[in-house]
N, C-alpha and C positions, 0 to 999 in steps of 0.2 A: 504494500500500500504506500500511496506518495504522503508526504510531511501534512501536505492540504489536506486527505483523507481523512488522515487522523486526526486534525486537528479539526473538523467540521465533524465527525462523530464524539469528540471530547464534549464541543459545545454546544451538541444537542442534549446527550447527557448531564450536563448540568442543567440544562433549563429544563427536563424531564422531571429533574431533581428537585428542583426550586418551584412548580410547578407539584406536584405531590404532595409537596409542606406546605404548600398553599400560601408561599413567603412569596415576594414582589422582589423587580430589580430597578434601578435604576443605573442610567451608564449614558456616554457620554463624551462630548471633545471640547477643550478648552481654545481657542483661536483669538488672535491677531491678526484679522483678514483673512488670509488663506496658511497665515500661519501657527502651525501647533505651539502651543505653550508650557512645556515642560516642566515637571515641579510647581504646579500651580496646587493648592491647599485648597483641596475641595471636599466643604463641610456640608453634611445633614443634618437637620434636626427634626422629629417628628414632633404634631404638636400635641394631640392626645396621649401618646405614646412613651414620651419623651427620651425615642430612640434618638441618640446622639451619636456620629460614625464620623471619621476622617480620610482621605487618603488622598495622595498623592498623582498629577495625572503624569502618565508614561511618557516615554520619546515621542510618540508620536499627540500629545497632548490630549490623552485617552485617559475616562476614570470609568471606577462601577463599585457600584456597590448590591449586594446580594442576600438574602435570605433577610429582608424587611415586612416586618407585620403593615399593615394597611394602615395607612396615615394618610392625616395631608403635610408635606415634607417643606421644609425652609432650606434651599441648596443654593449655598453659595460656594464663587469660586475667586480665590484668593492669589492672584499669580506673584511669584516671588522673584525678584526685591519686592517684598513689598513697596507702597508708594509711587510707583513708576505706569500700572496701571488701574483704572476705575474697576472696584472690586462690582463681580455679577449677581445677581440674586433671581430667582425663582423660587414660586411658589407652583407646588405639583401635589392631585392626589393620585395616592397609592391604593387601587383597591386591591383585594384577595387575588396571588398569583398574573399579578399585570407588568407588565413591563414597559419601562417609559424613556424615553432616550430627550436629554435634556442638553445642549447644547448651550457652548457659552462663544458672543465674538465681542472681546472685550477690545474698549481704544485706550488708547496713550492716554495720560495727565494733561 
């Protein structure tokens, strides 16, 4: 099997996965125009729930987060230096097993 194969049955088994627990994803790319933004601090916080989660977006200025109970979520994205750009915010709900792709194209100071 090629590198893609496996890697496209890896990713349906997770979402089989997260989908059965009946947990929600969210995920997502951080931008400067057409460009990714790397190490950008992107926060969740659920407001009933008061799921609070972190992480960081990848090379390619990619984040996700996974196995979230049903909320309505506060996701902001924080790119670092701080200061240098206008931080992002979204409000998003999460119902049972949904998955939401939230995108950020933040500009300069």
């Amino acid at each position: 099997m090629t590198k893609s194969i496996i890697a496209a049955l890896a990713l349906m088994m997770l979402l089989a996965t997260s989908a059965l627990a009946g947990s929600a994803t969210i995920y997502g790319a951080v931008h400067d125009k057409n460009t990714p933004l790397t190490g950008a601090l992107v926060n969740i916080e659920g407001e009933a729930t008061y799921t609070s989660q972190s992480t960081y977006t990848n090379e390619h200025g990619v984040y996700f987060f996974d196995k979230l109970p049903a909320d309505e979520y506060i996701i902001t994205a924080i790119p670092q230096p701080e200061g240098v750009y206008k931080d992002g915010t979204h409000n998003i709900f999460l119902g049972k097993c949904s998955r939401k792709e939230v995108n950020f194209s933040l500009k300069k100071k």
